[in-house]
TORPA-971306 format. One record per residue: z, y, x of N, C-alpha, C in turn; residue in three letters. Coordinates in steps of 0.05 Angstrom, whole numbers, plus 5000, padded with zeros to 4 digits. Layout:
ZYXZYXZYXALA ...
This chain:
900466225869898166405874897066525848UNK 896666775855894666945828892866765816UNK 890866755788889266645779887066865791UNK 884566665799881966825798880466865782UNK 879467135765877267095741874067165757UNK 872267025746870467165750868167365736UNK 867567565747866467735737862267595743UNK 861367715719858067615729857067835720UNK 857868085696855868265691856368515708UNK 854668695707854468945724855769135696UNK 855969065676857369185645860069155646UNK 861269045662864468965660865969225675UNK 867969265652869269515662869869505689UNK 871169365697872369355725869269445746UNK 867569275741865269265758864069695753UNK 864969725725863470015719865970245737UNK 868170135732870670325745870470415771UNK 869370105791868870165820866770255835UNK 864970195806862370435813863170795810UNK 865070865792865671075784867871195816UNK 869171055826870871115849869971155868UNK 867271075884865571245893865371565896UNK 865571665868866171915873868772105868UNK 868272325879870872385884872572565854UNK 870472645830870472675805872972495797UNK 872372235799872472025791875771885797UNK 875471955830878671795835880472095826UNK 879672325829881772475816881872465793UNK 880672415771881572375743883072075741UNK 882071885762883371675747886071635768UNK 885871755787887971795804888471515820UNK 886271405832885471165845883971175860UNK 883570985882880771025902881970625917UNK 879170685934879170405943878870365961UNK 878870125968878570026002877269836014UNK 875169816031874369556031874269516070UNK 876369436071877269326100879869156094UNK 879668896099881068746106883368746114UNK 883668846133884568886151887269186152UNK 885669366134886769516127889269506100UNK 887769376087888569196060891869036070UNK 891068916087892968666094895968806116UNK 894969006126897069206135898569296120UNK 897069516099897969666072899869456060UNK 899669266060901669016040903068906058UNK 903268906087905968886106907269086102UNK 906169316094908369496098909469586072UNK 908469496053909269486025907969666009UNK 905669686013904069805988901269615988UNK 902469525955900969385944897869515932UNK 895769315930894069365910894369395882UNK 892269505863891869405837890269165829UNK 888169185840885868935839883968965857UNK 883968735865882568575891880068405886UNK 877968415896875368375881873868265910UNK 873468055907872167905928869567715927UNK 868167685950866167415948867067295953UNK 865067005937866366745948865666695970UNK 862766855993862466846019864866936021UNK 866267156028868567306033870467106046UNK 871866856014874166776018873666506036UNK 870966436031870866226046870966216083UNK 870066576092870066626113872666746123UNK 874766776103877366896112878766696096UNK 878966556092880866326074883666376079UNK 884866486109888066426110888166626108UNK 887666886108888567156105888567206072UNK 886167136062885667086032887767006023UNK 889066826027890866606017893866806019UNK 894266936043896367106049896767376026UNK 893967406024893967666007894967605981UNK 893867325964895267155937898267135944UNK 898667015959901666995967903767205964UNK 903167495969904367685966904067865955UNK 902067885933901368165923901167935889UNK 902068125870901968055848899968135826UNK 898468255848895068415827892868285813UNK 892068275801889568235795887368125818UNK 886267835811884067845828881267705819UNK 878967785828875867795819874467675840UNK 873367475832871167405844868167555834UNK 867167615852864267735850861567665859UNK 859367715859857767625877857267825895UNK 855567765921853667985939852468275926UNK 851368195908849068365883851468555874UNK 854068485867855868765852857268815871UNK 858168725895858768815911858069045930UNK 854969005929852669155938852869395914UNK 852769395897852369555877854969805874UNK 857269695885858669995879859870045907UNK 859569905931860169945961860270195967UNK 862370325976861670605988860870466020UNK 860270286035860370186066857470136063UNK 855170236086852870226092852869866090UNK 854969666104853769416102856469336075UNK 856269236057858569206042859968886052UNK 862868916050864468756060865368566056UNK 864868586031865968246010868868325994UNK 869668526006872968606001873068815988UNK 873168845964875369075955877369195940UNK 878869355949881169385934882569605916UNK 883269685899884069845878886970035880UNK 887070195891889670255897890870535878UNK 892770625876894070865860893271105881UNK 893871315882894371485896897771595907UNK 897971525927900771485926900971805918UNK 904471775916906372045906908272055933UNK 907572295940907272365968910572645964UNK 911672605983913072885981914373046014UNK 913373266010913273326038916773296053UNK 916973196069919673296082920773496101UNK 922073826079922174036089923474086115UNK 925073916122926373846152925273696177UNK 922373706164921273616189918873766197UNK 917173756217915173836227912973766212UNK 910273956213908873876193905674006207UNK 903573786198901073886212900073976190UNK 898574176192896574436161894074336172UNK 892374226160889374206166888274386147UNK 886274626169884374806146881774716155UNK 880474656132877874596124876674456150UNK 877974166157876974016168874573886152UNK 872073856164870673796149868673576152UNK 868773376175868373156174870072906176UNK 869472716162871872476148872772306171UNK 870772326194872072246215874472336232UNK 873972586233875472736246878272776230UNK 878072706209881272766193883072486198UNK 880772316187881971996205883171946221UNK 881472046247883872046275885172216273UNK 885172416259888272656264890572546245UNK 889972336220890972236195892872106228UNK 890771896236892971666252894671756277UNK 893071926287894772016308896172136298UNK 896972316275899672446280901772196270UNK 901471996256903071776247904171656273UNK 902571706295901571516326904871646342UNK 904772036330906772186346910272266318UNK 909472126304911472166286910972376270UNK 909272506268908672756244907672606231UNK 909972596210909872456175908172666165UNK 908572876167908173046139905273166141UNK 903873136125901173266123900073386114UNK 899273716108898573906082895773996086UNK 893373866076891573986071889974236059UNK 888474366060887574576046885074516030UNK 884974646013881974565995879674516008UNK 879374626029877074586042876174306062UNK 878874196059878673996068877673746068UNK 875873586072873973346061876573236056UNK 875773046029876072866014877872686030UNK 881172686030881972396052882272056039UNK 880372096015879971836007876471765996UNK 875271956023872871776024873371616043UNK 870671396037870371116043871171246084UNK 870071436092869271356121871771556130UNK 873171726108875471796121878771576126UNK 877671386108880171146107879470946125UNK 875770906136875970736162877770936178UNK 877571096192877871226205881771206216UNK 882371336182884871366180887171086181UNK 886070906186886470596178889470626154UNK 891970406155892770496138895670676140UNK 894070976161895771176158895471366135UNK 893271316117892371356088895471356069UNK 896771026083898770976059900971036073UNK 901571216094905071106108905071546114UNK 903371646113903871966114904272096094UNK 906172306092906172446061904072686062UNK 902972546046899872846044900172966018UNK 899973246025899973496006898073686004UNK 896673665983893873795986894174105980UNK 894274325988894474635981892074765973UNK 891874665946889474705937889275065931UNK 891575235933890975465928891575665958UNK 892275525968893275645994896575805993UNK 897875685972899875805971902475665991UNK 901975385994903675306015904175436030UNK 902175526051901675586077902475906078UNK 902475996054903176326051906576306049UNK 907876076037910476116022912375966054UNK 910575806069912875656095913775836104UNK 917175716108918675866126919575806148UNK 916675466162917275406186915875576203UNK 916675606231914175826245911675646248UNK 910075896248908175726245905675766279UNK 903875526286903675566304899875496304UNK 897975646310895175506316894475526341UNK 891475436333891275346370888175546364UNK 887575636397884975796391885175726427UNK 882675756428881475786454881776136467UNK 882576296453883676616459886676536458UNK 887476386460890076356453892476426477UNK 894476586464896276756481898676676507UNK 898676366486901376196499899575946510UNK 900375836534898675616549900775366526UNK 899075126522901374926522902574836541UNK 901674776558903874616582905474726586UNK 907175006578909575036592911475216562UNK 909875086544911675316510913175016498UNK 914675146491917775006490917975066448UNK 916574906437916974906405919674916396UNK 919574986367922475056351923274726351UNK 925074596334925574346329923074296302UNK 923774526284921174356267918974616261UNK 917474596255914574836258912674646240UNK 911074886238908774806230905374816233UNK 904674656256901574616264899174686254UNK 897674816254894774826247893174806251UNK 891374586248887974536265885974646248UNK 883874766264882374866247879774776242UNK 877774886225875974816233873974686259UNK 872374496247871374446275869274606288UNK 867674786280866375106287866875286287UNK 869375296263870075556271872875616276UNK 874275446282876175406288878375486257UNK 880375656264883475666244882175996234UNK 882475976206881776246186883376486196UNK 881576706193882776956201885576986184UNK 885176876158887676946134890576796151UNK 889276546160893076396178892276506208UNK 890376606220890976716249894476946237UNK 892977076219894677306217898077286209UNK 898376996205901176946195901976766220UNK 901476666238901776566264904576666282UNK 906076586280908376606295907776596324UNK 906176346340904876326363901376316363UNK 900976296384897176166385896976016415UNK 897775856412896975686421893575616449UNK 893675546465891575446471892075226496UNK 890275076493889674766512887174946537UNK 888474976562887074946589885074806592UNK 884074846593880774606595878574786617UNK 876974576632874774746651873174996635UNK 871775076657870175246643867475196642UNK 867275016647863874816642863874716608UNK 865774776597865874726569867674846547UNK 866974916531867575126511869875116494UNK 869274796482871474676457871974446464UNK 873874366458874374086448874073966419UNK 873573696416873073516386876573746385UNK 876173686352878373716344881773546339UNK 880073226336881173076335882672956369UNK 880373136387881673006414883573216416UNK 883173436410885873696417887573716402UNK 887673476371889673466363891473356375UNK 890673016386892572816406893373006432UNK 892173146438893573296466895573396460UNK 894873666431897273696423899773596408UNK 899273436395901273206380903473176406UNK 901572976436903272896455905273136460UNK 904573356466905673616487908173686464UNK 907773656445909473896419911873626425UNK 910973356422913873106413914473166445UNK 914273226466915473166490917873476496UNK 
């Protein structure tokens, strides 16, 4: 098993680093971010992506002792004991957890032979979460963000996303040139939308776009749209979450 050191000042780099990862400045310069779910942690390392350093209470280990013990067992990182007080101190989690963990940013690469979901300027961390897991849920590996897109390594977009954070290839299109240069067709969804789903019959591979959650998919990708898409719904209601009309459509496109 790993050696444990312990940390006691709020001055100790490590303790100043995970205060600095908090923000999002921060994990892009150092090209890191963290985790503090268990649970999530202990998945990510079944499936083979390790931590850097692992920083725990001794409440923590004493209340998870065999998972604790699992995590020493198989990961060759760095590990910290802490107290409540620094734990508290750099927590991105309203209650902090006892657990957290240091990870890289993986190196992601899209795969041009397959199907691929475009998120434009999704903008709450929840809602990217469940669209992160559900498309992992329907086999869409590939994931291309747009600038506008919240942060998919804040704290409440990685609850969310559990650890489909580490198993999707995400590509951020920070200039919007991806989405200008694909030569998959490309397909959004709009509530004006031309083609019903239940009965449109997709290419083998394409490429998806959810849009905003108010205002739906930008006039700039309406206009490059191969199809448009739309989900049948009553007329006692307007929209759907975005995250629920992603899973409708995820199901309908794999069948």
């Amino acid at each position: 098993m790993q050696r444990l050191d312990t940390i006691t000042s709020l001055q100790n780099n490590q303790i100043k680093l995970l205060k600095k990862l908090a923000l999002k400045k921060y994990r892009l310069e150092y090209q890191q971010f963290t985790v503090e779910n268990l649970t999530i942690i202990i998945d990510a390392l079944k499936a083979g992506y390790d931590f850097e350093a692992l920083f725990v209470t001794a409440e923590f280990m004493t209340r998870h002792l065999d998972k604790f013990q699992f995590l020493q067992e198989n990961s060759q990182a760095n590990y910290y004991v802490i107290d409540e007080m620094m734990s508290s101190h750099f927590s991105q989690l309203d209650t902090q957890s006892g657990i957290t963990a240091i990870y890289k940013f993986p190196q992601n690469k899209i795969e041009d032979n397959q199907s691929i979901i475009y998120l434009n300027a999704i903008t709450d961390p929840g809602n990217l979460g469940t669209i992160m897991r559900t498309a992992l849920a329907f086999n869409f590996n590939n994931l291309v963000l747009d600038e506008n897109c919240v942060d998919i390594y804040n704290a409440k977009t990685i609850a969310a996303a559990k650890d489909s954070i580490f198993k999707l290839n995400i590509l951020e299109d920070k200039t919007g040139g991806w989405i200008r240069g694909s030569q998959l067709p490309l397909y959004v969804t709009s509530s004006h939308g031309e083609v019903d789903l239940e009965n449109f019959k997709p290419e083998d591979n394409f490429c998806l776009v959810l849009g905003n959650e108010s205002h739906g998919v930008s006039e700039e990708i309406n206009k490059l749209a191969a199809k448009k898409l739309k989900i049948d719904i009553s007329d006692n209601i307007e929209s759907l979450n975005v995250a629920v009309a992603a899973a409708i459509l995820f199901y309908k496109l794999r069948k």
